[in-house]
C-alpha positions as CSV (number, residue, x, y, z in Angstrom):
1,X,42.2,107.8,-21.3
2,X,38.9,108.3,-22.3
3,X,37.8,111.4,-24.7
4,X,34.3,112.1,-24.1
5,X,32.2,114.4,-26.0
6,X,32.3,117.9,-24.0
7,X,29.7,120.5,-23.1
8,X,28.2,121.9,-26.3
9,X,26.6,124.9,-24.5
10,X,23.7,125.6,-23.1
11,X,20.1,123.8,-24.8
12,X,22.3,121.6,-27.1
13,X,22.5,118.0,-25.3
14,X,23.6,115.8,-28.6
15,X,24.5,115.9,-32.1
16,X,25.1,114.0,-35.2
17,X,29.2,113.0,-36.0
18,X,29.8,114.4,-39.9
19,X,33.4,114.0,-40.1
20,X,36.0,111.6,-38.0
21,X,39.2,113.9,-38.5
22,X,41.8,110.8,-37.3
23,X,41.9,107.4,-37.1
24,X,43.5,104.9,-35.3
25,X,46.8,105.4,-34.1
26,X,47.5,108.8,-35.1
27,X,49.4,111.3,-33.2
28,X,47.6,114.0,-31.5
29,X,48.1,117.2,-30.0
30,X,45.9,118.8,-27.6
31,X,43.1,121.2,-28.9
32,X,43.8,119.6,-32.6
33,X,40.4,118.6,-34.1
34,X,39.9,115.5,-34.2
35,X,35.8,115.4,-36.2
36,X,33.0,117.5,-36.5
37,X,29.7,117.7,-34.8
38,X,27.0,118.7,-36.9
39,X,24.6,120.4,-33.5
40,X,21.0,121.9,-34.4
41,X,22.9,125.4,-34.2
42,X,26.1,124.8,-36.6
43,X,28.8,122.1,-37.5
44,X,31.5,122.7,-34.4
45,X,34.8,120.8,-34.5
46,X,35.4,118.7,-31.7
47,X,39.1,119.0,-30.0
48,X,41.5,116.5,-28.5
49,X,41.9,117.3,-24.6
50,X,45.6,115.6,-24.5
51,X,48.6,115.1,-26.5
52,X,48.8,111.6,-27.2
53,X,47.9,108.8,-29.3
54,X,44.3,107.6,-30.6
55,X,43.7,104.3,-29.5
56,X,40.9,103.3,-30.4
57,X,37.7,105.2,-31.9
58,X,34.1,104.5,-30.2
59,X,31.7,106.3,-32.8
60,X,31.1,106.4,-36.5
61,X,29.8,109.0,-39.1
62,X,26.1,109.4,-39.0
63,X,25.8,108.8,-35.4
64,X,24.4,110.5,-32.5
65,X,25.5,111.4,-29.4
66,X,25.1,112.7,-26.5
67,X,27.2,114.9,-24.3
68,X,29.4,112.9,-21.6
69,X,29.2,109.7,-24.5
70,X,33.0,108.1,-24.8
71,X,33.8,109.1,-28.1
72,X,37.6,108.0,-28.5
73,X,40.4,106.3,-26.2
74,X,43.7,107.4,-26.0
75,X,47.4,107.4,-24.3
76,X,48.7,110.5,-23.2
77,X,52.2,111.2,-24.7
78,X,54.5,109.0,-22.2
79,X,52.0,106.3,-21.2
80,X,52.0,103.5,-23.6
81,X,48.1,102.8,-26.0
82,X,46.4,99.9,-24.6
83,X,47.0,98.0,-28.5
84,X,51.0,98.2,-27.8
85,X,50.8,97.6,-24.1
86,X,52.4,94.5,-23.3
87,X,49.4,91.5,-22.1
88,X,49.5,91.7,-18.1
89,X,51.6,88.7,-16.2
90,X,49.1,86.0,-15.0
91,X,47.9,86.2,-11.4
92,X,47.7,83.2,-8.9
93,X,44.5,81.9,-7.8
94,X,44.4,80.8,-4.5
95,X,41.2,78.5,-3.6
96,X,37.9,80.4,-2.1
97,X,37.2,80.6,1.4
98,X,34.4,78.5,2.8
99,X,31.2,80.8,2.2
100,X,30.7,83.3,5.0
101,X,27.0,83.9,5.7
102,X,26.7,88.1,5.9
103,X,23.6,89.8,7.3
104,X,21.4,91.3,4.2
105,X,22.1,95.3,4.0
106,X,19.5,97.1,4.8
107,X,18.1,99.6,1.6
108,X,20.2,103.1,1.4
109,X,17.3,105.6,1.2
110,X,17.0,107.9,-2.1
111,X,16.5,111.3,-1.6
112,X,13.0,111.5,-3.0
113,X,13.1,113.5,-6.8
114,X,10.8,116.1,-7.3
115,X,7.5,114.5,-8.2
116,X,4.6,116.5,-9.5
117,X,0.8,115.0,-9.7
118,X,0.6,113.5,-13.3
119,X,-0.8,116.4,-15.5
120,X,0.2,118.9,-13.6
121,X,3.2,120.2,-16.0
122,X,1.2,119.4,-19.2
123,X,4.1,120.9,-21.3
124,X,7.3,119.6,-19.8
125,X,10.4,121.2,-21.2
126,X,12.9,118.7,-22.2
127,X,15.5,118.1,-25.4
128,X,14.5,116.5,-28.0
129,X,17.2,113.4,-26.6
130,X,15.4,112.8,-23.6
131,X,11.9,113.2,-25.1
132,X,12.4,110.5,-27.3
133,X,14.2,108.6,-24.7
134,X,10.7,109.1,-22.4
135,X,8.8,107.7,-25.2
136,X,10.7,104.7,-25.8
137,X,10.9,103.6,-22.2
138,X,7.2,105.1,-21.1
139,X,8.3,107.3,-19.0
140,X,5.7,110.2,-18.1
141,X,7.4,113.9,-18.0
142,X,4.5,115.9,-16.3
143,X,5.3,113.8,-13.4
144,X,8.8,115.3,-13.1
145,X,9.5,118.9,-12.3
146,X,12.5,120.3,-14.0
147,X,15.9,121.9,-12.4
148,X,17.5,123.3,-15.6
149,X,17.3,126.8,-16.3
150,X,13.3,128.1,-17.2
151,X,12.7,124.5,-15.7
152,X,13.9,122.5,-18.1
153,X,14.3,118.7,-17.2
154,X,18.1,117.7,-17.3
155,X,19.7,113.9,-17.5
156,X,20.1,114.5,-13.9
157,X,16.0,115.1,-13.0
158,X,15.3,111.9,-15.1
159,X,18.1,109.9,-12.7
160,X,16.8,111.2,-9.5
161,X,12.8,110.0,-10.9
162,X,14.6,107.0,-11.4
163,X,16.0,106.4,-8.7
164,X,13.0,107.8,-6.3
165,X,10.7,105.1,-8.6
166,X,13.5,102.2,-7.5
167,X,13.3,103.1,-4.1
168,X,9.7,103.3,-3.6
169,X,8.8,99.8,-5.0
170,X,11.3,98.3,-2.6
171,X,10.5,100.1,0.5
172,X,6.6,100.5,0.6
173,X,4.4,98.4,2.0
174,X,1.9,98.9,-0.3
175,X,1.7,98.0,-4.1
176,X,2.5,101.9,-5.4
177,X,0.2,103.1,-8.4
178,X,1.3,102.5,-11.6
179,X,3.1,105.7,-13.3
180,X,1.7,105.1,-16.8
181,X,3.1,107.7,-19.7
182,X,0.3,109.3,-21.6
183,X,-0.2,106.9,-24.2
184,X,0.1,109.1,-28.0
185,X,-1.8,108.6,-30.6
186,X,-0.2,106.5,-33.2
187,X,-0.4,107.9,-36.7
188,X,-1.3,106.2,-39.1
189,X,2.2,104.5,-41.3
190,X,1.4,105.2,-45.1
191,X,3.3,102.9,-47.6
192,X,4.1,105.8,-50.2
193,X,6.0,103.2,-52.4
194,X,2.1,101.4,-53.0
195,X,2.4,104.3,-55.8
196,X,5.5,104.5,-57.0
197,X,9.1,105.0,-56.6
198,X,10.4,107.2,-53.2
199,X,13.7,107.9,-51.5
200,X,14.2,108.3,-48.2
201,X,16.9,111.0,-46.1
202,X,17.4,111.2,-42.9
203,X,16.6,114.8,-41.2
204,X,19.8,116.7,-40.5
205,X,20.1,117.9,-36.4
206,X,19.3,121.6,-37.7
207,X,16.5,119.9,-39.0
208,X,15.0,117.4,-36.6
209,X,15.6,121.0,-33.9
210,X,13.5,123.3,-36.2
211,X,11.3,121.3,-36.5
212,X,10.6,120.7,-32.5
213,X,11.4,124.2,-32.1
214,X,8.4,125.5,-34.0
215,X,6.4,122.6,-33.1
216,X,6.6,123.4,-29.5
217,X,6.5,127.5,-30.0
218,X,3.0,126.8,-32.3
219,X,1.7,124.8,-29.5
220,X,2.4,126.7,-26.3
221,X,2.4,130.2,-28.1
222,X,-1.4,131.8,-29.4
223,X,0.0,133.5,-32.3
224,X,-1.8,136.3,-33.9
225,X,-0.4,138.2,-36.8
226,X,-1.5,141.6,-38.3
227,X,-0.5,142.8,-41.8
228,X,0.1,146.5,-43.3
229,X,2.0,147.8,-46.1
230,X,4.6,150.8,-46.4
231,X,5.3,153.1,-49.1
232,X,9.0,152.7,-49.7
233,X,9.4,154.8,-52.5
234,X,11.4,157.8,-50.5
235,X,13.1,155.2,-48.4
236,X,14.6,153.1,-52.1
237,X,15.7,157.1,-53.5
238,X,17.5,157.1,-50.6
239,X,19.0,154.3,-50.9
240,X,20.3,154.5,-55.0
241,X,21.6,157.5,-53.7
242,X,23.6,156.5,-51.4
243,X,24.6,153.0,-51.9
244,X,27.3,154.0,-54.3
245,X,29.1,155.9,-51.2
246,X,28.7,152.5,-49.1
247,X,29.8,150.1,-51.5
248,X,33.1,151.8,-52.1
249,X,33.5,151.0,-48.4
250,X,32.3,147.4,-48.5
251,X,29.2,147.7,-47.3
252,X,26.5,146.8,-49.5
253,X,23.1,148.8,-48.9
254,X,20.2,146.5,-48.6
255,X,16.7,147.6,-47.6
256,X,17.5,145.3,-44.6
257,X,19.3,147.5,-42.4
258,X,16.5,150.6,-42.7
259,X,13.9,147.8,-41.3
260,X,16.6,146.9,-38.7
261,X,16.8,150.6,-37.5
262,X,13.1,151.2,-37.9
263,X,12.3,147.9,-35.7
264,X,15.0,149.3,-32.8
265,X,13.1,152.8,-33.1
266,X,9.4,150.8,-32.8
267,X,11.6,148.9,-29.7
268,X,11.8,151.6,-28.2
269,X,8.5,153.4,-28.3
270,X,6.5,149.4,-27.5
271,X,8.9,148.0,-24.7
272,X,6.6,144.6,-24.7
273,X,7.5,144.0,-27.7
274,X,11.5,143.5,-26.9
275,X,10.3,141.4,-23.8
276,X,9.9,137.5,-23.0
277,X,7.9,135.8,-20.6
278,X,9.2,133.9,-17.8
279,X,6.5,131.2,-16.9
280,X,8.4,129.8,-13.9
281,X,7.7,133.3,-12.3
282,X,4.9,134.4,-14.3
283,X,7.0,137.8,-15.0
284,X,7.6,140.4,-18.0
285,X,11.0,140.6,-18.9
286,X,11.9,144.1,-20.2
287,X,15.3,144.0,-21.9
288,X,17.2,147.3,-21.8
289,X,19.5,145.8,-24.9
290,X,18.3,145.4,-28.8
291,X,19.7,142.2,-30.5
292,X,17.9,141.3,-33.2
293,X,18.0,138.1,-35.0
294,X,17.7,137.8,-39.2
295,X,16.9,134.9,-40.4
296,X,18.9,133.2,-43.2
297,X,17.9,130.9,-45.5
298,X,20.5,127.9,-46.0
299,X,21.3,125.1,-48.1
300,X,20.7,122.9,-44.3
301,X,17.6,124.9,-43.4
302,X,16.7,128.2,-41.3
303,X,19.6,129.9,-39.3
304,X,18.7,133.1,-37.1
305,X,22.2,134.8,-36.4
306,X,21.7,137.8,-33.7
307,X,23.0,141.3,-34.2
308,X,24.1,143.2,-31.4
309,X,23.1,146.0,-30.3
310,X,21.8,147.7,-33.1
311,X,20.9,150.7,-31.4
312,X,24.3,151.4,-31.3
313,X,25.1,150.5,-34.5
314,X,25.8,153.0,-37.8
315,X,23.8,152.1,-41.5
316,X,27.8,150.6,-42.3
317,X,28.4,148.5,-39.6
318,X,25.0,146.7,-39.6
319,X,25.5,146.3,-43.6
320,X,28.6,145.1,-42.8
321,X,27.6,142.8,-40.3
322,X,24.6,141.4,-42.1
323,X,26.4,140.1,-44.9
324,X,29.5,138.9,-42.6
325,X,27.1,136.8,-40.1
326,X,24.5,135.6,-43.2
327,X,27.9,134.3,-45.0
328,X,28.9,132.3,-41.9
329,X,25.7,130.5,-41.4
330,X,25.5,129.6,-44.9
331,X,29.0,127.8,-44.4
332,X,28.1,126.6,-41.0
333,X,30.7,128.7,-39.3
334,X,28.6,130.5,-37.1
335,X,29.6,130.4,-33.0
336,X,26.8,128.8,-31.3
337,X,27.3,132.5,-29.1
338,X,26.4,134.2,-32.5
339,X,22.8,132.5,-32.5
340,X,21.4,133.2,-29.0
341,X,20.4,136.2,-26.8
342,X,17.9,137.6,-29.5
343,X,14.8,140.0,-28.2
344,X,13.1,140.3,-31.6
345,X,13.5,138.7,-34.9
346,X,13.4,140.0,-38.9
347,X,12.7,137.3,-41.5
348,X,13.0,139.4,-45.4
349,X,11.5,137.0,-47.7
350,X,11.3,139.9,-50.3
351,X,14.3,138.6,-52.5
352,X,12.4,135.2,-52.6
353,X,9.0,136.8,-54.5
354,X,7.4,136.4,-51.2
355,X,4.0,137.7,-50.3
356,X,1.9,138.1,-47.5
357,X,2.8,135.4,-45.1
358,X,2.6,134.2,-40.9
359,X,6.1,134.2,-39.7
360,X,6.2,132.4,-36.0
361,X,7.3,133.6,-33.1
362,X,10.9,132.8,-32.7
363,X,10.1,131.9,-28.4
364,X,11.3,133.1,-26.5
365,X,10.9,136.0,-27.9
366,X,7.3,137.8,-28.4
367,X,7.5,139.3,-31.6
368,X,8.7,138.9,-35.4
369,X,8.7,140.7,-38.7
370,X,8.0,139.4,-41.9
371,X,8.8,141.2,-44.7
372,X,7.4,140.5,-48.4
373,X,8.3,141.9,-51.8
374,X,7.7,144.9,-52.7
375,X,5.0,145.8,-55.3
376,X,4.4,149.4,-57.7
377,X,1.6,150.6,-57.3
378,X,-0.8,152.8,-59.4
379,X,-2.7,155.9,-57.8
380,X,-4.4,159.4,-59.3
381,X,-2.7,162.2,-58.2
382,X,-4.5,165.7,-59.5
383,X,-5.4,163.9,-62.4
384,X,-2.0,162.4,-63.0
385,X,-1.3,158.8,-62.8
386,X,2.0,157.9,-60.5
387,X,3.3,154.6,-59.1
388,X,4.1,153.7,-55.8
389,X,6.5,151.0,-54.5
390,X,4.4,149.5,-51.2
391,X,6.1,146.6,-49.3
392,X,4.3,144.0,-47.4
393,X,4.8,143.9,-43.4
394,X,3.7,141.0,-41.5
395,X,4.0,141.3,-37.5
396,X,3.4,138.4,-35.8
397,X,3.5,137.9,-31.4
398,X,2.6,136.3,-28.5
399,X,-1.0,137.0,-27.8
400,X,-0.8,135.9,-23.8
401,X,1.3,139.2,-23.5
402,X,0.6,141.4,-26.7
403,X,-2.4,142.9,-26.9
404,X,-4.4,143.6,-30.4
405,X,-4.5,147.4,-30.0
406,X,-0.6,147.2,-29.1
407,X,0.1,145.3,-32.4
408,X,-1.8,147.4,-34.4
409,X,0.3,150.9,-33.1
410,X,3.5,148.9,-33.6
411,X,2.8,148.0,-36.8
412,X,1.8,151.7,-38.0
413,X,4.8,153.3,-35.9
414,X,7.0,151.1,-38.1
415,X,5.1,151.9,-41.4
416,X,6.0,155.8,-40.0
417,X,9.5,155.0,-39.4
418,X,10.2,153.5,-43.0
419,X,7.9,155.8,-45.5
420,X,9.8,158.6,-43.5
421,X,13.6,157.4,-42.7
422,X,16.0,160.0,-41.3
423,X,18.5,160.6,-43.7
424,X,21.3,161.4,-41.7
425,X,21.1,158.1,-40.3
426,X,22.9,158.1,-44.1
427,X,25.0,160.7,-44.1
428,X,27.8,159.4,-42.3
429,X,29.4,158.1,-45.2
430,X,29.8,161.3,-46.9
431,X,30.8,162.8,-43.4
432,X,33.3,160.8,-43.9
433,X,34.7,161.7,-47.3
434,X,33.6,164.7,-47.0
């Protein structure tokens, strides 16, 4: 029986194997793991679909593949492995027929794929797997309109072009143009080791999908970013104050869940701004939810896990939360369901030393927070010289649908919504042992 590599969810088409779990011969049970996938999203173990026996293994560590790929072969418990299966009895040859002449079979006709004038999808949507498999085989995406979900072109769009391309040369009368792929423009190879001594690594899957996820998002998204600062100096009182009550419940009090509940309350008040734009049908779509992702920095790169609901959610839970989820992307143990469905996303570079800086949009979505660290301040007040703790904000958004003058009353509503947090949003805990 063959084990093929199953569906990894929706927008991951391949991944890279980090760890074969058995080996030849071994005794398997169904759903045991039997390696790891390392995906862009997180390192997902791979389970056997049978009980049986691994006959023979089709892949190695380190390489790539793609969903539907033969990874293993294997007998199911009662049906002998092809290695101990005895060598089939020889059969009798009897001598060939005189030739018969048949008539030639006429073409079966392709139903024709859905072809686009070249250039007309300048931006085709596609995985990085079958991107790189266009360029290597000069195969021109615009001309192929996609069937996957926000018009993404699937294995099964490139077939059909295929196939319609076969068809056509053998059918038409005519000499067909030539389909020619947009030729790119090389860049130029530099020989680094001309001055000295390099080492090379090959770009991890999280990698290799960051990368072409915010290559793609700074291409097709005009980004525009506005910067403000917040006085935070009530909002950290508040927080030594209570954080004691929290951490005797396990939650640690960071200055991250205040900006999440500040961002849902901005939500809120600037629906566009917990929107995404559907291009297939040139629509504005208002969510009526609040997930927001966070990003985490990891030892393998940048991980956005997405909180639910956080409307809904006390100071506690979201503490809670934040340092469950930010744990499980560090270790690579985040579901892939844990990583998707975000409307707006927080990235707190604060604990770094961070600035000012540009976050990018995380698209779909049409807005993101960045967050520096924050700074004291010195001002004159009647004659006496006080400090202030100000903390940088840096909103960023999709300028096709985000106007200036919307961006700049978002940014000031959540300046108001930190310098002057609620405090019985805090109170709960001592509510609670009270």
């Amino acid at each position: 029986m063959d084990i093929k590599l199953p569906n990894l969810g929706d927008g991951i088409d391949s991944g890279t194997v980090l760890t074969i779990l058995v080996k030849q011969g071994d005794q398997v049970t169904q759903e045991q793991p039997i390696l790891e996938l390392e995906t862009d999203k997180a390192v997902a173990p791979i389970p056997s679909p049978i009980d049986g026996v691994i006959d023979q293994i089709l892949v190695n560590e380190g390489d790539v593949i793609a969903e539907g790929k033969v990874i293993m072969k294997a007998a199911s418990d009662g049906v002998e492995s092809a290695s101990d299966a005895p060598a089939p009895a020889p059969v009798a040859v009897t001598p060939a027929s005189p030739a018969v002449s048949v008539a030639p079979v006429a073409p079966v006709p392709v139903a024709p794929a859905a072809v686009i004038p070249s250039g007309q999808n300048p931006n085709p949507v596609a995985s990085p797997y079958i991107t790189k498999l266009a360029f290597q085989i000069g195969l021109d995406l615009t001309r192929i309109s996609g069937s996957g979900r926000g018009n993404r072109i699937t294995f099964d769009d490139v077939r059909s072009y295929m196939a319609y391309l076969q068809q056509s040369s053998v059918t038409s009368t005519q000499t067909p143009p030539a389909v020619t792929a947009p030729t790119p423009t090389p860049k130029p190879v530099i020989d680094f080791e001309k001055w000295g001594p390099v080492r090379r690594e090959k770009a991890s899957s999280l990698r290799q999908k960051i990368a072409s996820n915010l290559q793609g998002t700074w291409q097709n998204v005009p980004h525009v970013t506005q910067f403000g600062k917040v006085n935070i100096t009530d909002l950290m009182a508040l927080r030594k104050k209570y954080n004691p009550k929290y951490e005797a419940e396990d939650a640690k009090l960071t200055v991250t869940p205040f900006i999440l509940k500040a961002i849902v309350a901005a939500l809120k008040e600037f629906p566009v701004f917990n929107a995404s734009y559907d291009e297939s049908t040139h629509e504005i779509v208002y969510k009526d939810y609040f997930h927001l992702g966070v990003a985490v920095d990891t030892d393998a790169g940048l991980i956005v896990p997405v909180i639910r609901d956080v409307d809904q959610k006390s100071l506690k839970e979201l503490a809670q939360e934040l340092n469950e989820l930010a744990e499980l992307a560090r270790t690579r143990k985040i579901q892939r369901d844990s990583l998707q469905g975000g409307c707006f996303t927080l990235s707190n570079l604060g604990s770094l030393g961070v600035g000012e800086f540009t976050p990018i949009v995380n698209s779909p979505e049409l807005g993101i927070l960045g967050v520096g660290m924050a700074e004291k301040v010195l001002y004159l007040e009647k004659k006496i010289i006080k400090n202030k703790l100000m903390m940088p904000l840096c909103l960023s958004y999709d300028h096709r649908i985000i106007d200036g003058g919307d961006g700049a009353r978002f940014i000031q509503t959540l300046i108001q919504n930190l310098s002057s947090f609620d405090e019985d949003l805090l109170k709960e805990i001592s509510k609670k042992n009270g």
